[in-house]
PyMOL Python script that loads the backbone (N, CA, C, O; Angstrom):
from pymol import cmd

cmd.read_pdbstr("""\
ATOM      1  N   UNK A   1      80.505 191.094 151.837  1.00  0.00           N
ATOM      2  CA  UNK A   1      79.173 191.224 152.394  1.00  0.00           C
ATOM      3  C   UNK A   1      78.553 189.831 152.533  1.00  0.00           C
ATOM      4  O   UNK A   1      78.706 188.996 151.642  1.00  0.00           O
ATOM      5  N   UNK A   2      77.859 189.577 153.637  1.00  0.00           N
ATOM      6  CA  UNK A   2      77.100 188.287 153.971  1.00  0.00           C
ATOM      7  C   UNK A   2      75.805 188.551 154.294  1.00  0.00           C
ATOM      8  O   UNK A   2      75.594 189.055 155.398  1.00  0.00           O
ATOM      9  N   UNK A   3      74.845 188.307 153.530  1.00  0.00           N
ATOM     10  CA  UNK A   3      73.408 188.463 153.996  1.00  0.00           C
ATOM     11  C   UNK A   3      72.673 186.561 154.506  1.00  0.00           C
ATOM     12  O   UNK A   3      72.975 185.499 153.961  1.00  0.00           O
ATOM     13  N   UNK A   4      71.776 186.761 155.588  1.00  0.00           N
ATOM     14  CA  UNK A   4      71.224 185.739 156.341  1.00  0.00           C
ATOM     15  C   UNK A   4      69.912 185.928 155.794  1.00  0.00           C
ATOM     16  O   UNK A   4      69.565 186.964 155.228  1.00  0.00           O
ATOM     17  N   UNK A   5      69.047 184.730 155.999  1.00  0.00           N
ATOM     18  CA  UNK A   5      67.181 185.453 155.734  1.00  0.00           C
ATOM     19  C   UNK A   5      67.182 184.253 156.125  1.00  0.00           C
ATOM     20  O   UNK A   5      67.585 183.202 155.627  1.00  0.00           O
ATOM     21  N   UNK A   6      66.344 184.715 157.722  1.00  0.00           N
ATOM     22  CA  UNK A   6      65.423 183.590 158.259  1.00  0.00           C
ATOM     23  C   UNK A   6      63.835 183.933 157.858  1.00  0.00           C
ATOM     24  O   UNK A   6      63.536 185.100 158.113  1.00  0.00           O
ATOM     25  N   UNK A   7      62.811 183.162 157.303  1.00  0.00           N
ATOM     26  CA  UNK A   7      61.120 183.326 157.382  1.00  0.00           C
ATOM     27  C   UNK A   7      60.514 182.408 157.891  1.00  0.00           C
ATOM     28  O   UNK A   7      61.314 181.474 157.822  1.00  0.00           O
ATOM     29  N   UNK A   8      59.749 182.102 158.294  1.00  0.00           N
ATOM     30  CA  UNK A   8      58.263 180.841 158.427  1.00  0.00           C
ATOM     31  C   UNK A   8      57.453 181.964 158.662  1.00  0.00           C
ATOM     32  O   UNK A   8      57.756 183.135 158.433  1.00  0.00           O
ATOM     33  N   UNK A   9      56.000 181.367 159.315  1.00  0.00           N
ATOM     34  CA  UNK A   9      54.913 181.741 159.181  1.00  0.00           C
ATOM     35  C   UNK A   9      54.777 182.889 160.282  1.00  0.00           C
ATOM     36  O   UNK A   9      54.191 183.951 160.072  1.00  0.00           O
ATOM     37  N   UNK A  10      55.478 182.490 161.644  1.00  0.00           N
ATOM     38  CA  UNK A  10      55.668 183.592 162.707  1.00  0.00           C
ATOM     39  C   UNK A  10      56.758 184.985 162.401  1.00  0.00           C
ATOM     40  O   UNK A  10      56.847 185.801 163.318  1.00  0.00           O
ATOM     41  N   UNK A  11      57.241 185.133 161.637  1.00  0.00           N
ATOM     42  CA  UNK A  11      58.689 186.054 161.355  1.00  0.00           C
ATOM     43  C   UNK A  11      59.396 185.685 160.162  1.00  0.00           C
ATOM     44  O   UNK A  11      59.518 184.569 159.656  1.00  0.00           O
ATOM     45  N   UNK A  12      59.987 187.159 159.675  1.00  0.00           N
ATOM     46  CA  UNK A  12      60.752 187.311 158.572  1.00  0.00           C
ATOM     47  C   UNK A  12      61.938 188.201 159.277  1.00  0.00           C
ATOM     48  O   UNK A  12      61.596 189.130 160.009  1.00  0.00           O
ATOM     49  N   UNK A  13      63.195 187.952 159.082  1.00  0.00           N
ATOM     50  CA  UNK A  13      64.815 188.587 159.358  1.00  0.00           C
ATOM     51  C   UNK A  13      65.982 188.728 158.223  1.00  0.00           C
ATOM     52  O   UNK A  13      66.667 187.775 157.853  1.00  0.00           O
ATOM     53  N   UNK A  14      66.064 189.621 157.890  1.00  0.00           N
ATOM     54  CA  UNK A  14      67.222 189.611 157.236  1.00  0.00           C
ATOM     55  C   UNK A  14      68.134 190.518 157.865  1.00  0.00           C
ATOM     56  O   UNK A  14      67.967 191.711 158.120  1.00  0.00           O
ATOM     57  N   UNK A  15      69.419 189.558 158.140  1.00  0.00           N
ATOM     58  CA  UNK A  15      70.656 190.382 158.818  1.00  0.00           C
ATOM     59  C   UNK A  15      71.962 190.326 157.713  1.00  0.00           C
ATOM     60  O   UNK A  15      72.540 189.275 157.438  1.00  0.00           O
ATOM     61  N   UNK A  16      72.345 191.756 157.091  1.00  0.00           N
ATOM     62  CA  UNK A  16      73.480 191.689 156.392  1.00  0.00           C
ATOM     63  C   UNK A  16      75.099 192.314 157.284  1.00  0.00           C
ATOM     64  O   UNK A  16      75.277 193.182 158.140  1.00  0.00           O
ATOM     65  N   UNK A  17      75.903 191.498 156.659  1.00  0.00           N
ATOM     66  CA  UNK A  17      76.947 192.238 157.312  1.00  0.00           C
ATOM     67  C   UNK A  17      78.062 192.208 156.258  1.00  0.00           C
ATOM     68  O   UNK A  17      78.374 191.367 155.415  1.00  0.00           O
ATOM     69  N   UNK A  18      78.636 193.605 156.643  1.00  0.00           N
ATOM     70  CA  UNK A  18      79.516 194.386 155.628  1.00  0.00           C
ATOM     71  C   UNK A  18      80.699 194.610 156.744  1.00  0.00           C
ATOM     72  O   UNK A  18      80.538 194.707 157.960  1.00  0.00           O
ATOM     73  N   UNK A  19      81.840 194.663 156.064  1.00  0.00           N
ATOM     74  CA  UNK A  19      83.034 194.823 156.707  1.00  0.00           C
ATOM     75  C   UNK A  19      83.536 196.308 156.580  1.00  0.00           C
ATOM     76  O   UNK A  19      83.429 196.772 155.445  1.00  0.00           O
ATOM     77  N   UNK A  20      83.896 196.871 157.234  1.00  0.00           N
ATOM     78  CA  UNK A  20      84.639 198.144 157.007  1.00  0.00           C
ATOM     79  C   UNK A  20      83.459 199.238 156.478  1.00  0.00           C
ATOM     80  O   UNK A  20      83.519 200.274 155.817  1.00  0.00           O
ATOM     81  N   UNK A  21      82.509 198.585 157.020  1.00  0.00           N
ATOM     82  CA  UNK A  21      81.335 199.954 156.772  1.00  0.00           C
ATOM     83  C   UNK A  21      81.073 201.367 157.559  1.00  0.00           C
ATOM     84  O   UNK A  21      81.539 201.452 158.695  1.00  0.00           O
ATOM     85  N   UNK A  22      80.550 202.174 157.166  1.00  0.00           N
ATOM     86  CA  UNK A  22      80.080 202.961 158.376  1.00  0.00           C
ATOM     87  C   UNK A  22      78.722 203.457 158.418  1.00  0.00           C
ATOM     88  O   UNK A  22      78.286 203.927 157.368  1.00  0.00           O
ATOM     89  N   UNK A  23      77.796 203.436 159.678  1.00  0.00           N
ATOM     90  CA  UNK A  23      76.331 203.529 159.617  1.00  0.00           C
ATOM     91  C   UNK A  23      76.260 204.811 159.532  1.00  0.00           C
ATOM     92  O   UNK A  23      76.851 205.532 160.335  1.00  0.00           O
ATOM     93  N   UNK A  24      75.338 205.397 158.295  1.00  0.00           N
ATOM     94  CA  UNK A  24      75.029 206.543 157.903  1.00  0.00           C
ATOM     95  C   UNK A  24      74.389 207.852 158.523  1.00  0.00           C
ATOM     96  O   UNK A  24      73.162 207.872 158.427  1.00  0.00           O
ATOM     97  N   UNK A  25      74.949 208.920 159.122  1.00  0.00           N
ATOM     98  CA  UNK A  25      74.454 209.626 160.506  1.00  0.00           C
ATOM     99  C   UNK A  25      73.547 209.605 160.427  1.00  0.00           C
ATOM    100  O   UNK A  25      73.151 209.598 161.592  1.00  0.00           O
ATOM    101  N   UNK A  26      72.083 209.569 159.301  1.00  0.00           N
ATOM    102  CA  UNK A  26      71.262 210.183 158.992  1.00  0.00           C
ATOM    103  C   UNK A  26      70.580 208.680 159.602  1.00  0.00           C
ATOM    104  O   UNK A  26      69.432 209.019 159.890  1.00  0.00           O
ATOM    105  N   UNK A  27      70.671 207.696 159.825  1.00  0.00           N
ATOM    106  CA  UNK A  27      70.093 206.625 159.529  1.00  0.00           C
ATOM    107  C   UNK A  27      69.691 206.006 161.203  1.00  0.00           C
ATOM    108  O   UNK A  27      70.674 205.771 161.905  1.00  0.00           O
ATOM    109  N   UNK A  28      68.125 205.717 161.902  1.00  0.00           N
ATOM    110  CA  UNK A  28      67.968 205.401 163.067  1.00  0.00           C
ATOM    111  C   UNK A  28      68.680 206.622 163.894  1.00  0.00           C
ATOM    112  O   UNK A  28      69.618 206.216 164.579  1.00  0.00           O
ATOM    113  N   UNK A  29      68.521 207.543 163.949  1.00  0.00           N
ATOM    114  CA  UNK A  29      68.895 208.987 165.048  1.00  0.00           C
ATOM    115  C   UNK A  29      68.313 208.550 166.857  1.00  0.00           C
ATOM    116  O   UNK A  29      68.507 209.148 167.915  1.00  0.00           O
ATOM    117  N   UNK A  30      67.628 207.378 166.573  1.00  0.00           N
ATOM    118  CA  UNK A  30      67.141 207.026 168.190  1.00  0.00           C
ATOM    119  C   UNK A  30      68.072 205.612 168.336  1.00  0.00           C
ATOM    120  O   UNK A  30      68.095 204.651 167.566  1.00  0.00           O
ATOM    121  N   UNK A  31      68.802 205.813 169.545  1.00  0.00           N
ATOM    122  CA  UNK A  31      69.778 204.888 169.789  1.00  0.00           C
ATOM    123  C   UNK A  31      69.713 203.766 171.186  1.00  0.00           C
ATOM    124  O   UNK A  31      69.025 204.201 172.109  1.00  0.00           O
ATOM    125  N   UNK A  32      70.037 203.071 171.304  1.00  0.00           N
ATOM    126  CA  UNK A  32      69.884 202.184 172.732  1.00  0.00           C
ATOM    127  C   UNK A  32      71.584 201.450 172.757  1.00  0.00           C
ATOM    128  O   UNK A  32      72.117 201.098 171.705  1.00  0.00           O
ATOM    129  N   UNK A  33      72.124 201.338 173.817  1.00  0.00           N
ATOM    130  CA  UNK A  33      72.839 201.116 173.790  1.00  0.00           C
ATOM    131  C   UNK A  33      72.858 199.373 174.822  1.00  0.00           C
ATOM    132  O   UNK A  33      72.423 199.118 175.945  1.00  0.00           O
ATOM    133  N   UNK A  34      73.597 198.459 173.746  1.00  0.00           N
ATOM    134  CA  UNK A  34      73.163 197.249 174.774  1.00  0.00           C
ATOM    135  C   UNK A  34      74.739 196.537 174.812  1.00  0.00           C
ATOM    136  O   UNK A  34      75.402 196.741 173.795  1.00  0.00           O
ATOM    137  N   UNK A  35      75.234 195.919 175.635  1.00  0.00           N
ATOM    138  CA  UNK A  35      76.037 194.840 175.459  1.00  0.00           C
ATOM    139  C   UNK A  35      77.631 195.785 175.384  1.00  0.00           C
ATOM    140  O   UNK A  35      78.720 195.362 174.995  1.00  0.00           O
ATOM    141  N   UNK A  36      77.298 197.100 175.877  1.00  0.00           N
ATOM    142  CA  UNK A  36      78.209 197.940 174.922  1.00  0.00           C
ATOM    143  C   UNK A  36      78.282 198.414 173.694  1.00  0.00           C
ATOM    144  O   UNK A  36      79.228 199.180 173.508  1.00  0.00           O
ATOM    145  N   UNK A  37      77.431 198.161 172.587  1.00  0.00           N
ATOM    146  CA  UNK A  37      77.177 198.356 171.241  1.00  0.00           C
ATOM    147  C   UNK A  37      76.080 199.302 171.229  1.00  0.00           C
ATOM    148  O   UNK A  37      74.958 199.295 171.736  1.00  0.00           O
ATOM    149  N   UNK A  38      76.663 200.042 170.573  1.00  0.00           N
ATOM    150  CA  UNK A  38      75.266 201.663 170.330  1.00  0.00           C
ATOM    151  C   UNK A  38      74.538 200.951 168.903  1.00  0.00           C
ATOM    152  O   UNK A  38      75.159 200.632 167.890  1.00  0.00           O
ATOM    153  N   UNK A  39      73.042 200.803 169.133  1.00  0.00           N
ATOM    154  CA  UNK A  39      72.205 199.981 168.560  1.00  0.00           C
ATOM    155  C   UNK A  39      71.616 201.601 167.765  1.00  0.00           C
ATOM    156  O   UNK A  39      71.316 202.593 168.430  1.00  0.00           O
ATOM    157  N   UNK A  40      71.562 201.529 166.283  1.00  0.00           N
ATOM    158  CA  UNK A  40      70.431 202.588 165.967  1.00  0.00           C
ATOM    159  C   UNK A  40      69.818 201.920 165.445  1.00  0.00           C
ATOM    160  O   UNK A  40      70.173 200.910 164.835  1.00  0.00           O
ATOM    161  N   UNK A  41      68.136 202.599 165.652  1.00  0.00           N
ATOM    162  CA  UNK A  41      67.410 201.858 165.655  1.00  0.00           C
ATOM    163  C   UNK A  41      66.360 202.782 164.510  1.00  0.00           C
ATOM    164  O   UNK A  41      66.372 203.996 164.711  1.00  0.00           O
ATOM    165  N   UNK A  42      65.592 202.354 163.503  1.00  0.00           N
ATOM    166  CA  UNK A  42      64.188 202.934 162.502  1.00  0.00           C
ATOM    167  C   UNK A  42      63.126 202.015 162.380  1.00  0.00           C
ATOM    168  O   UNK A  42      63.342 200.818 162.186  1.00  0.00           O
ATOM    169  N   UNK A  43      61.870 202.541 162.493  1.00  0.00           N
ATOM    170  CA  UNK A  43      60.753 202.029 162.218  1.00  0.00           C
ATOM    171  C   UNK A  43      59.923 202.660 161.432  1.00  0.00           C
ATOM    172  O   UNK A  43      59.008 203.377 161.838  1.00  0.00           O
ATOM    173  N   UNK A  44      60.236 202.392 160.051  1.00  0.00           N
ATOM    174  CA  UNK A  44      59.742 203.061 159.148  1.00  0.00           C
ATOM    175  C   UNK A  44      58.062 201.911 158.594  1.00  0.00           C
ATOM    176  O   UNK A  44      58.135 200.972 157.801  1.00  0.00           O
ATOM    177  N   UNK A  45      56.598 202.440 159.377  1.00  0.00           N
ATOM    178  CA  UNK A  45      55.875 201.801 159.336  1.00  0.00           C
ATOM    179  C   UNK A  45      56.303 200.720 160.103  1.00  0.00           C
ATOM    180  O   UNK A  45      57.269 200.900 160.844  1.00  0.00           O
ATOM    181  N   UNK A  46      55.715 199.537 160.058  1.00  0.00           N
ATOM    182  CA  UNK A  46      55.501 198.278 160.522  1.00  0.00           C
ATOM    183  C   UNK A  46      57.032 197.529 160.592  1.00  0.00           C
ATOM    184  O   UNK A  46      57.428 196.884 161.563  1.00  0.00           O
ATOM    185  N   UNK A  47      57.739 197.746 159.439  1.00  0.00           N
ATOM    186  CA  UNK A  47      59.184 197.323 160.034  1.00  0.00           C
ATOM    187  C   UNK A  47      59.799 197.699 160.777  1.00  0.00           C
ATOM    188  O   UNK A  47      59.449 198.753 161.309  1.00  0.00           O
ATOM    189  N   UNK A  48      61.078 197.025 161.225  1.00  0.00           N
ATOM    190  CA  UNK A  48      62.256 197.659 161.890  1.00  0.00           C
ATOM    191  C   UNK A  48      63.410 197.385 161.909  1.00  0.00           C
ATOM    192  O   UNK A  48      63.945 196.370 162.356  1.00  0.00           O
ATOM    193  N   UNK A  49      63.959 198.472 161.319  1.00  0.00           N
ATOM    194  CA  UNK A  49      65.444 198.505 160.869  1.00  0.00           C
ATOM    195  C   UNK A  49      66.498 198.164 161.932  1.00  0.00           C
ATOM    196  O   UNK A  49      65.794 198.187 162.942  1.00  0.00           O
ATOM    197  N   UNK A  50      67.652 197.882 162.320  1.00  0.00           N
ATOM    198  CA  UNK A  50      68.078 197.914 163.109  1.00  0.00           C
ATOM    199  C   UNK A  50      69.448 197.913 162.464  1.00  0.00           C
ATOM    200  O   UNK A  50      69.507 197.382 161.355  1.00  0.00           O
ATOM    201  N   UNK A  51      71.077 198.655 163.211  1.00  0.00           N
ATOM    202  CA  UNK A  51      71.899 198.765 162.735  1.00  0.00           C
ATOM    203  C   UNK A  51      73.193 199.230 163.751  1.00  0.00           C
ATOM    204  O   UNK A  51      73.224 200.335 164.293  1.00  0.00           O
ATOM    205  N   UNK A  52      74.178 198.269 163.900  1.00  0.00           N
ATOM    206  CA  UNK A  52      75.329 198.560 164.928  1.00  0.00           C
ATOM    207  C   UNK A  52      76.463 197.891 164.425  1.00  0.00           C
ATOM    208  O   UNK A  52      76.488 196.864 163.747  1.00  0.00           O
ATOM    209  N   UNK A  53      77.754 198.848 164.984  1.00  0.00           N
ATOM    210  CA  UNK A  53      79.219 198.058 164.886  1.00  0.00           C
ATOM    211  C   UNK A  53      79.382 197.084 165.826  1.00  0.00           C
ATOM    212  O   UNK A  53      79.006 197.023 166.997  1.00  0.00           O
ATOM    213  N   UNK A  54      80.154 196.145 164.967  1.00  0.00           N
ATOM    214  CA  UNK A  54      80.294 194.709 166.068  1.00  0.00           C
ATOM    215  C   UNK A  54      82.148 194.407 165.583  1.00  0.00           C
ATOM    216  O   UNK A  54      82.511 193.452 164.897  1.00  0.00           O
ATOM    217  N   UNK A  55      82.985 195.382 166.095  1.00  0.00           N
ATOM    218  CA  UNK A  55      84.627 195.226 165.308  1.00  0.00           C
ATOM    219  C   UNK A  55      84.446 195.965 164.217  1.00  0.00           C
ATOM    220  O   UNK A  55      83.925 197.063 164.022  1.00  0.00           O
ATOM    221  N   UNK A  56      84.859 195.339 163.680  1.00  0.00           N
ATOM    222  CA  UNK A  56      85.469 195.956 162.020  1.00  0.00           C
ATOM    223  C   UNK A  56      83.940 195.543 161.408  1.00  0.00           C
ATOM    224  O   UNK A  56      83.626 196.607 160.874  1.00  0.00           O
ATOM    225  N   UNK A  57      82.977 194.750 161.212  1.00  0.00           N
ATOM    226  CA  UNK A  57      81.646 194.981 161.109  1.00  0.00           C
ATOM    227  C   UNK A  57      80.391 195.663 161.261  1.00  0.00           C
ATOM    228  O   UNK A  57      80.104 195.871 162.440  1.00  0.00           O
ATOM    229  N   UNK A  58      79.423 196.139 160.274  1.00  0.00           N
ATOM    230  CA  UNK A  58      78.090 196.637 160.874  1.00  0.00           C
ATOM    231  C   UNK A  58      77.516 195.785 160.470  1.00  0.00           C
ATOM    232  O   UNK A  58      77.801 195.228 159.410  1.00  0.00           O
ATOM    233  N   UNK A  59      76.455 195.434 161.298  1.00  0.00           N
ATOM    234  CA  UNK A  59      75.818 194.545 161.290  1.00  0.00           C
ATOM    235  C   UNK A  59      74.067 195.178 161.302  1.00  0.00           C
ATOM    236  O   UNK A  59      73.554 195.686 162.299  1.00  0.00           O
ATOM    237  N   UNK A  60      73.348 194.993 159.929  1.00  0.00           N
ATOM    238  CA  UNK A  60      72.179 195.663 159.502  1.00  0.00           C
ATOM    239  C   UNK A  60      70.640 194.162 160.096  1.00  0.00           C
ATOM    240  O   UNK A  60      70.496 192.948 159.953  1.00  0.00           O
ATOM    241  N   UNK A  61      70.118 194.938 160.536  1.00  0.00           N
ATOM    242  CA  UNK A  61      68.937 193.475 160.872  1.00  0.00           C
ATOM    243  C   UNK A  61      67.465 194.166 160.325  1.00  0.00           C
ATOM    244  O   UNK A  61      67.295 195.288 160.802  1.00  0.00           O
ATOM    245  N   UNK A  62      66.588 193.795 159.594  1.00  0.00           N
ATOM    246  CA  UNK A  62      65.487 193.893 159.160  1.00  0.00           C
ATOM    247  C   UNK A  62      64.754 193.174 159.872  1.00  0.00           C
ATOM    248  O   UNK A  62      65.197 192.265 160.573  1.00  0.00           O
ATOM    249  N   UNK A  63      63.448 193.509 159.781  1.00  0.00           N
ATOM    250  CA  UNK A  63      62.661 192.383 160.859  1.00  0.00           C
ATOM    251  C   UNK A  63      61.233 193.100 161.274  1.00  0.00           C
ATOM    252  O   UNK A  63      61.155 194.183 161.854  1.00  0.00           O
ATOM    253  N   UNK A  64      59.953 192.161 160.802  1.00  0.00           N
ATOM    254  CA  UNK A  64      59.059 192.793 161.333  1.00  0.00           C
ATOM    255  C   UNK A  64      58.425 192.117 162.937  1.00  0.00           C
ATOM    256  O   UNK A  64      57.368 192.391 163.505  1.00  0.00           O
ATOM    257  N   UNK A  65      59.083 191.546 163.187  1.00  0.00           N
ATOM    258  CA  UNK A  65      59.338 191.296 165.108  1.00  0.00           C
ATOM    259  C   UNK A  65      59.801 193.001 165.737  1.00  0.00           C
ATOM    260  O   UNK A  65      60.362 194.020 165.333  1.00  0.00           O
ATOM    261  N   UNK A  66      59.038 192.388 167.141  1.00  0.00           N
ATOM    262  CA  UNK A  66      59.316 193.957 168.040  1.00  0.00           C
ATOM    263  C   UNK A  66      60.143 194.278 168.397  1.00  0.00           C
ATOM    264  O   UNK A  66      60.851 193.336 168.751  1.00  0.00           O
ATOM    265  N   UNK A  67      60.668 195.417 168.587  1.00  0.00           N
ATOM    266  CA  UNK A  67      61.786 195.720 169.378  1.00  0.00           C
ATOM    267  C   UNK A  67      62.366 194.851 170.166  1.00  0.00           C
ATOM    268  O   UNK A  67      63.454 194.314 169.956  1.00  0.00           O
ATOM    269  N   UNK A  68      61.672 194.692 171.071  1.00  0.00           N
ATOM    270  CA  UNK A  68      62.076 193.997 172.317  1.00  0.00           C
ATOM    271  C   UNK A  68      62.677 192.808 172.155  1.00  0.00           C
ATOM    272  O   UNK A  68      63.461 192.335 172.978  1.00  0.00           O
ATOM    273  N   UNK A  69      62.246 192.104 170.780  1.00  0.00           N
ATOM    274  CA  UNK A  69      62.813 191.052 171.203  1.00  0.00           C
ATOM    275  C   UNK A  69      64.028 190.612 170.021  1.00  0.00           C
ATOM    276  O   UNK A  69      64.647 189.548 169.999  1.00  0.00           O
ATOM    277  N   UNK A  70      64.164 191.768 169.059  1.00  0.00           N
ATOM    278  CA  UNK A  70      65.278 191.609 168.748  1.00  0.00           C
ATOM    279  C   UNK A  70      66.519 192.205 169.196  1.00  0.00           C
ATOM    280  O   UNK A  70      67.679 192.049 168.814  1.00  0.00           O
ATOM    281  N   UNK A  71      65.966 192.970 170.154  1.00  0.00           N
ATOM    282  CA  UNK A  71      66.987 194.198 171.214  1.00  0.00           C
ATOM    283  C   UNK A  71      67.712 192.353 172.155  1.00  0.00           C
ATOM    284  O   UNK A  71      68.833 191.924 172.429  1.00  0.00           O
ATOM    285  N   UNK A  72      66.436 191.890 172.305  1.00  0.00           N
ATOM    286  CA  UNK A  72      67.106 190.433 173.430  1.00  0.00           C
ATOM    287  C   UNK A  72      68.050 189.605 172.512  1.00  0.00           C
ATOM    288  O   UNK A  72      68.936 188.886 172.973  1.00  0.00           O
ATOM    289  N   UNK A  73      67.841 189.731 171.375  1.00  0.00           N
ATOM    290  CA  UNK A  73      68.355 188.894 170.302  1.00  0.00           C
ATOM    291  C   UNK A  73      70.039 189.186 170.551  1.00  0.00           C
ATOM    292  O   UNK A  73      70.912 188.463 171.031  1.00  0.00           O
ATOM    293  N   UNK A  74      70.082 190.620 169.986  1.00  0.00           N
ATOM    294  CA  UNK A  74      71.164 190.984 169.745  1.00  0.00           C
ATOM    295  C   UNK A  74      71.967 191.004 171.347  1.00  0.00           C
ATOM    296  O   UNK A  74      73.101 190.562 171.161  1.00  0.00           O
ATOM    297  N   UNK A  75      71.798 191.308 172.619  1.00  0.00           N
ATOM    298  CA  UNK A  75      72.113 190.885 173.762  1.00  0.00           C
ATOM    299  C   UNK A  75      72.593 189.448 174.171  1.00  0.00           C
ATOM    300  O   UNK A  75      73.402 189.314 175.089  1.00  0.00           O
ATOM    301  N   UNK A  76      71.967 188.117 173.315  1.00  0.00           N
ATOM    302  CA  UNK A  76      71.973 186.891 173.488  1.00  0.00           C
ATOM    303  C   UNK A  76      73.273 186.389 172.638  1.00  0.00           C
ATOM    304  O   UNK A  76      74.114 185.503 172.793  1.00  0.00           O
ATOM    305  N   UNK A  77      73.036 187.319 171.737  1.00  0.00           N
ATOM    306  CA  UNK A  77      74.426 186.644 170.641  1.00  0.00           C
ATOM    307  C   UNK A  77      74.527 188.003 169.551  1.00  0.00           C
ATOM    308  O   UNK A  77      73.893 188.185 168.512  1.00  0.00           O
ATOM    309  N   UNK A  78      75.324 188.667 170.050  1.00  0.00           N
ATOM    310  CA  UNK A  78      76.101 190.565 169.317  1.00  0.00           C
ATOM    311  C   UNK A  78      76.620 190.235 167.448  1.00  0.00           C
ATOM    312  O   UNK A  78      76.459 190.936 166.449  1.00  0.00           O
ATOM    313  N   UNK A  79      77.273 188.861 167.628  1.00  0.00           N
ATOM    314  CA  UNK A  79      77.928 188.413 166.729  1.00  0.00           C
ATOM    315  C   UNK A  79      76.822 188.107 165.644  1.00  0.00           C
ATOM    316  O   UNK A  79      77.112 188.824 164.686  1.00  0.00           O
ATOM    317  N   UNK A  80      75.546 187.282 165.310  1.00  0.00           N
ATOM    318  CA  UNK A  80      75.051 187.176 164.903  1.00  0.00           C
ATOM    319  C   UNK A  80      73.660 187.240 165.129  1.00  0.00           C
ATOM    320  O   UNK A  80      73.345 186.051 165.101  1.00  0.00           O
ATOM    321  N   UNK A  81      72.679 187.860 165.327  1.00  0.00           N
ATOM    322  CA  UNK A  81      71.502 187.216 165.925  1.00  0.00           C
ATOM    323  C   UNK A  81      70.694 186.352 165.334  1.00  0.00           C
ATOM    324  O   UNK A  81      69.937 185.529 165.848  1.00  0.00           O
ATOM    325  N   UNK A  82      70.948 186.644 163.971  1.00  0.00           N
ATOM    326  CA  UNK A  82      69.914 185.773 163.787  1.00  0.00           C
ATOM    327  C   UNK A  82      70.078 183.869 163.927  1.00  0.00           C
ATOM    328  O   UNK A  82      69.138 183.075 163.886  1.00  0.00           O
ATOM    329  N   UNK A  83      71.517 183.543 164.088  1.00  0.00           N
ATOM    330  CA  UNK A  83      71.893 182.246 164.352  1.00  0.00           C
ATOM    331  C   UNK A  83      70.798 182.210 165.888  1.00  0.00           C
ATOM    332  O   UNK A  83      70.515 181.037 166.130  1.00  0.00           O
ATOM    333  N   UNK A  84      70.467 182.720 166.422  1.00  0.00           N
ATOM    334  CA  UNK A  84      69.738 182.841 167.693  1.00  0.00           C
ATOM    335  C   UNK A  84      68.189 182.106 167.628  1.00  0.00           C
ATOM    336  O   UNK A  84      67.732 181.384 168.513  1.00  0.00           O
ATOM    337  N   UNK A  85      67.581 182.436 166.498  1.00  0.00           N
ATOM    338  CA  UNK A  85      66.391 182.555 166.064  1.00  0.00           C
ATOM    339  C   UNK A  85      65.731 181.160 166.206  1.00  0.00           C
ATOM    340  O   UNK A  85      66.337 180.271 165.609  1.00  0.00           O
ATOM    341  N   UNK A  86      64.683 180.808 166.831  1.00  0.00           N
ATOM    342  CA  UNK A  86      64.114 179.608 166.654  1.00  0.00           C
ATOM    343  C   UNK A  86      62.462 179.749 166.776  1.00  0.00           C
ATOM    344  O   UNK A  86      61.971 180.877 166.716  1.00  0.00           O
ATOM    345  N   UNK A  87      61.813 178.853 166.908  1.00  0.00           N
ATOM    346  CA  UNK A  87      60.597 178.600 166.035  1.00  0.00           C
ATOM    347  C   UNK A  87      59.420 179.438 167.493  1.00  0.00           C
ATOM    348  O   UNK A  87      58.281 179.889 167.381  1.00  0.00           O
ATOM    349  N   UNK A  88      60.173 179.364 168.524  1.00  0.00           N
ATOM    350  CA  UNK A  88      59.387 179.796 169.925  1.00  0.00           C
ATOM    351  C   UNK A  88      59.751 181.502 169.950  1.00  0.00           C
ATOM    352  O   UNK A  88      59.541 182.120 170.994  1.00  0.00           O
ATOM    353  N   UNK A  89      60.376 182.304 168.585  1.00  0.00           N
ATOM    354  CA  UNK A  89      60.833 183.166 168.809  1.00  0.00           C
ATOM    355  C   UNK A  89      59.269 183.893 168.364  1.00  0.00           C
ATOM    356  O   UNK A  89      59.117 185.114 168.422  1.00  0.00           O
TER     357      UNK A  89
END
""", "prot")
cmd.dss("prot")
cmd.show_as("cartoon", "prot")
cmd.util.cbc("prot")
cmd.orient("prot")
């Protein structure tokens, strides 16, 4: 398992990734599909969960940023997003 945590003053992210996992049926039931990768997605209150296979990886993203623009995130770079992340985000 590898967990990331980007913060400053605009945004907080934490993206973990586990090998040989599987995302729990019960978990984000509303889905988007981007890049080819079926994205499930929860917004439990003000956060948002986010959670997809990337290979033999799932890749979990926390984040109280909007949809939208971690949906662009994960479109920009599948492999990691949060290596993506910069200060104009």
């Amino acid at each position: 398992m590898a967990t990331k945590l980007v913060t400053n003053r605009h945004y907080t992210v934490i993206e973990t990734r586990l090998e040989n996992e599987r995302i729990p049926a019960r978990f984000g039931e509303r889905t988007r599909t981007i890049n080819g990768l079926k994205v499930h997605i929860q917004k439990p209150g003000k956060q948002l969960n986010l959670a997809y296979r990337n290979g033999t990886s799932v890749i979990w993203l926390i984040s109280d940023r909007p949809e939208k623009v971690l949906l662009r995130l994960i479109t920009a770079s599948p492999d990691s997003p949060i290596s993506k992340l910069s200060d104009d985000f």
